[in-house]
C-alpha positions as CSV (number, residue, x, y, z in Angstrom):
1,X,136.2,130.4,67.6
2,X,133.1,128.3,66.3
3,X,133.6,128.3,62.1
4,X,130.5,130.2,60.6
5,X,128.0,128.0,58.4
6,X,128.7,128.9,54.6
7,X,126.4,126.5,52.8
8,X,122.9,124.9,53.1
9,X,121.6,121.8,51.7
10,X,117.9,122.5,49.7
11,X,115.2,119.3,49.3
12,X,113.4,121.0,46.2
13,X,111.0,118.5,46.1
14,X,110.2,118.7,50.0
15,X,110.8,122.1,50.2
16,X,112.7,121.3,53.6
17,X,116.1,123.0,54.2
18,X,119.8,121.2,56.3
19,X,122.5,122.4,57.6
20,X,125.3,120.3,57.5
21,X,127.6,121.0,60.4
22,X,131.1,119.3,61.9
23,X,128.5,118.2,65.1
24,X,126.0,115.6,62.7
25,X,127.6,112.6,64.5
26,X,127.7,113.8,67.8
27,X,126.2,111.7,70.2
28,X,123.6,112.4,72.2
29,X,123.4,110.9,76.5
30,X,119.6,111.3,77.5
31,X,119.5,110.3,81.2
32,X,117.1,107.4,82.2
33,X,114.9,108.2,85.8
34,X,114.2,104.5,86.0
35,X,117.7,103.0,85.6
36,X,119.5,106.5,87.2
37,X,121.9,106.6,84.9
38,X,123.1,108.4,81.5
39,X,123.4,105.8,77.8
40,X,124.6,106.9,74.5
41,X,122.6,107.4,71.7
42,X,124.6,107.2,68.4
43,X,123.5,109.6,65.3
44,X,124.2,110.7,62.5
45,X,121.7,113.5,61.1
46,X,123.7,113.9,57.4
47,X,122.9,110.3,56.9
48,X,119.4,111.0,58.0
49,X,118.2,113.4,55.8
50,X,120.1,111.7,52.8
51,X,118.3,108.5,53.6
52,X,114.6,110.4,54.1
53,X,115.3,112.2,50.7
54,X,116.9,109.6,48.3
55,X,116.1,110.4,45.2
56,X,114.5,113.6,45.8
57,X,116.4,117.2,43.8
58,X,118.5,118.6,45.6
59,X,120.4,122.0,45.7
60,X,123.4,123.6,47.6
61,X,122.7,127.2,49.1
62,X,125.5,129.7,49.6
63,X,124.9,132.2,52.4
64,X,125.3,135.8,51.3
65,X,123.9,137.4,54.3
66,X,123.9,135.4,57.6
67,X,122.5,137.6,60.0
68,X,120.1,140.1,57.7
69,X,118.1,140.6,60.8
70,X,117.7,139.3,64.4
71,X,116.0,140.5,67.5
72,X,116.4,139.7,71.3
73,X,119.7,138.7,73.3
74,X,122.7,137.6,71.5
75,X,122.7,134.9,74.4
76,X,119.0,133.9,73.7
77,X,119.2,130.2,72.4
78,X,115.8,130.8,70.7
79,X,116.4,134.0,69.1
80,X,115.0,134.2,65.0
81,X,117.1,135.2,62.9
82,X,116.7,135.8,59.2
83,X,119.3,135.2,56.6
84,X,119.8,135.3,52.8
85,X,121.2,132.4,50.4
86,X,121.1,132.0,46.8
87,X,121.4,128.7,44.7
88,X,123.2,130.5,42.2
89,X,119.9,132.0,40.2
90,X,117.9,133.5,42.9
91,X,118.5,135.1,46.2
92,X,116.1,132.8,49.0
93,X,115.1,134.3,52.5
94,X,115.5,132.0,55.0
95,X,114.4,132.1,58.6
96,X,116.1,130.2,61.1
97,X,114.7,129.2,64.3
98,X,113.5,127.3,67.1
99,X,110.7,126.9,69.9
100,X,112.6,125.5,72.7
101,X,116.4,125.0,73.3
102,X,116.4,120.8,73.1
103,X,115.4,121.4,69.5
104,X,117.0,121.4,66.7
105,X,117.7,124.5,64.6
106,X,115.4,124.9,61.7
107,X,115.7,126.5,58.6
108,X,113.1,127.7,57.0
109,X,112.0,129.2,53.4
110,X,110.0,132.7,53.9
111,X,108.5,134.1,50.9
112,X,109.3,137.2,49.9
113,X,111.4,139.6,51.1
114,X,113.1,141.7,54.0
115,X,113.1,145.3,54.3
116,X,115.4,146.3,57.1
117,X,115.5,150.3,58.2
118,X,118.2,152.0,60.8
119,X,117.0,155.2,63.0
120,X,118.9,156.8,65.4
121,X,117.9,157.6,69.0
122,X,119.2,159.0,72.1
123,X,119.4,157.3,75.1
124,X,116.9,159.3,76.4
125,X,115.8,158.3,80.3
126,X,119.2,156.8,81.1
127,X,120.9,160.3,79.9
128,X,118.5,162.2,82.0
129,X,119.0,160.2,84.8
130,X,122.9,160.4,84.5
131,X,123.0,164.2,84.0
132,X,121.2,165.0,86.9
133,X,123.9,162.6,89.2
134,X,126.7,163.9,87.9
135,X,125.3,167.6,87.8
136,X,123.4,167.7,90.9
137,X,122.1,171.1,91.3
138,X,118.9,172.2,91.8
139,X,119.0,175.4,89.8
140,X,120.3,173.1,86.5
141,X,117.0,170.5,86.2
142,X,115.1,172.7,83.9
143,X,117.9,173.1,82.0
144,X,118.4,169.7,81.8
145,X,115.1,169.0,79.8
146,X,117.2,171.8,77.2
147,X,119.4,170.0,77.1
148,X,118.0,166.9,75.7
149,X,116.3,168.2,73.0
150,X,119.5,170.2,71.7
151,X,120.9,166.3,71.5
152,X,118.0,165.3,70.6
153,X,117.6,167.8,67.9
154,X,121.1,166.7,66.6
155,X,120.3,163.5,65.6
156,X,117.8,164.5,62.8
157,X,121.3,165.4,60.6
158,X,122.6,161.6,60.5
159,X,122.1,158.6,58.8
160,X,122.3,155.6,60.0
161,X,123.2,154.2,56.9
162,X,126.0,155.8,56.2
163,X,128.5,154.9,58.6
164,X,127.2,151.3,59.5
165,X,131.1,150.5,60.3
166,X,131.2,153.2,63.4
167,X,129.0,151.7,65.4
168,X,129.5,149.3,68.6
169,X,127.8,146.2,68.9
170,X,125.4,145.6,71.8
171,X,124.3,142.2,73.3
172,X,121.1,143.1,71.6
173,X,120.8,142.0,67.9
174,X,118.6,144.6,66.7
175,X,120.7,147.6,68.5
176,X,124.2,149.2,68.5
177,X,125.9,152.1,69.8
178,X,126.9,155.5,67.6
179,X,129.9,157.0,69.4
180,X,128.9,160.9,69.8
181,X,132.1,162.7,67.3
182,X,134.0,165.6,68.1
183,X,131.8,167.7,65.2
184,X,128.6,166.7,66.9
185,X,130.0,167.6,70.0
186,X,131.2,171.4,68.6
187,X,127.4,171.5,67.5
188,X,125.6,170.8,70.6
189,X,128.0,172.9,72.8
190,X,127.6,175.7,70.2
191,X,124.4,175.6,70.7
192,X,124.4,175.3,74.7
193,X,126.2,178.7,75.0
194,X,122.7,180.5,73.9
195,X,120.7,178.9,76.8
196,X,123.5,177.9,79.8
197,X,126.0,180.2,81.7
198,X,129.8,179.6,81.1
199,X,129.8,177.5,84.1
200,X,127.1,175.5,83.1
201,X,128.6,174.8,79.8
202,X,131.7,174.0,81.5
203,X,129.9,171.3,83.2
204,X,128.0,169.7,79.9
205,X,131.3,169.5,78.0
206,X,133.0,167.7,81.1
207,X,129.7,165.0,81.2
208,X,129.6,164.8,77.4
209,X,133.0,164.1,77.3
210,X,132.7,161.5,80.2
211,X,129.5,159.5,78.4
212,X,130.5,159.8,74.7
213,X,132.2,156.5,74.6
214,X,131.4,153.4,73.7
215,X,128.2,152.4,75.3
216,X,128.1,155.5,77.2
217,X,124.8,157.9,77.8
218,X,125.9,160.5,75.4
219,X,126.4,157.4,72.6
220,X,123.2,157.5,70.2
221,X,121.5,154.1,69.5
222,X,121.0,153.0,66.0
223,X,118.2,150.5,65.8
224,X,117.3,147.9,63.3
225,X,113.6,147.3,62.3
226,X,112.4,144.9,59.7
227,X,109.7,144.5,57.7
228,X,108.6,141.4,55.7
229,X,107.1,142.5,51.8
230,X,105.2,138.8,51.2
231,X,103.0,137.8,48.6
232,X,98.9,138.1,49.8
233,X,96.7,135.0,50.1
234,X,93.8,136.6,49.7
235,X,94.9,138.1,46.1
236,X,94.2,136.3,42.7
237,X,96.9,134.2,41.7
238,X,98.6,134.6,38.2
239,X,100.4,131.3,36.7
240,X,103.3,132.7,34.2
241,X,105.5,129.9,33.0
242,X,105.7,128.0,35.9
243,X,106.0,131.1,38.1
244,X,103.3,131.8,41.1
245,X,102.6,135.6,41.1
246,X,100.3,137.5,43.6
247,X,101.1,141.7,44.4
248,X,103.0,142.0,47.6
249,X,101.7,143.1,51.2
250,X,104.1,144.6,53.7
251,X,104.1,142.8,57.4
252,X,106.3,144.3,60.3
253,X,108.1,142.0,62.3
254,X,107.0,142.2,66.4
255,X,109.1,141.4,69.3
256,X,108.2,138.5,71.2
């Protein structure tokens, strides 16, 4: 299991952000058209970025959060993710990133901070679409739509941020899975027996119980959105000992 990064190195005076990994010497083999054939290229990227910032202040960065917020494919080599350091007096956003998958991984200073929210959704399409397989009966696809918004209707009494530690992960960064539990089960069933015959509900309990795991149909997403609070260029600057202040302006992060 790769070790997890726990430190940063800061130029101050450059403003430029390291990360100094076990993988600094590795060599690189670019492949040569003309001569058909792979050569070595020693490095040594540590030695580097000492050697580019002799002289310069310097700082170490402690991670606190590593993942604050990401969005795409856990897989996706160019995924952003943000993260959160502190050099021991203030706590730095940092976003790391890069454009194409031969770069290197950059890490860069963002000013200002992150908001991140959680909401809960259904899985509302895919559930539909699984109901009506499982329960395939003309006379029940009205009732299906009912059905939904019982569910649906369910979710308004959680939240998300009280039982992050329930959920299962995804292989998207921004989503996870809420395992549907038994007292949110008792609820929607409860609720069933007003509109569906005996039968009927017979049938929902058997699918709910089928699709509550897990990743399942009947498991509710909780989804991450972030927005970045940053200072406004367009707004007056105020100089107070040393310290750049402008108000703040909110900026919500997009997919790509």
């Amino acid at each position: 299991m790769r070790e997890q990064l726990k430190t940063l190195i800061r130029c101050i005076d450059c403003n430029l952000i390291y990360a100094k990994t076990p993988f600094d010497q590795t060599p690189e083999y670019p492949y040569s058209e003309l001569k058909n054939e792979y050569s070595i290229k020693e490095k040594n990227d540590w030695a580097n970025f000492e050697s580019r910032h002799n002289g310069h202040r310097k700082e170490e960065l402690i991670i606190l959060n590593p993942t604050l917020y990401s969005e795409g494919a856990y897989f996706d080599p160019v995924r952003i993710t943000y993260l959160t350091a502190t050099n021991r007096e203030e706590t730095l956003l940092i976003k790391k990133w890069r454009k194409k998958i031969a770069e290197p991984v950059r890490y860069d200073l963002v000013q200002g901070r992150l908001q991140v929210k959680k909401s809960v959704v259904i899985q509302k399409d895919d559930l539909l679409k699984q109901l009506l397989y499982e329960i395939n009966d003309p006379s029940f696809t009205k009732k299906a739509y009912k059905f939904i918004r019982i569910f649906q209707e369910e979710t308004l009494y959680l939240d998300p941020e009280q039982e992050p530690d329930e959920t299962c992960a995804s292989n998207q960064a921004q989503l996870s899975y809420y395992p549907v539990k038994e007292k949110q089960i008792s609820k929607i069933l409860h609720k069933c027996r007003a509109i569906f015959t005996q039968e009927e509900c017979e049938r929902i309990e058997g699918f709910i119980r089928s699709n509550c795991e897990s990743n399942g149909v009947m498991s509710l997403v909780v989804k991450k959105t972030a927005k970045l609070v940053r200072k406004s260029c367009r707004s007056r600057v105020v100089k107070r000992n040393n310290y750049m202040h402008t108000p703040e302006i909110a900026y919500t992060l997009k997919s790509k």
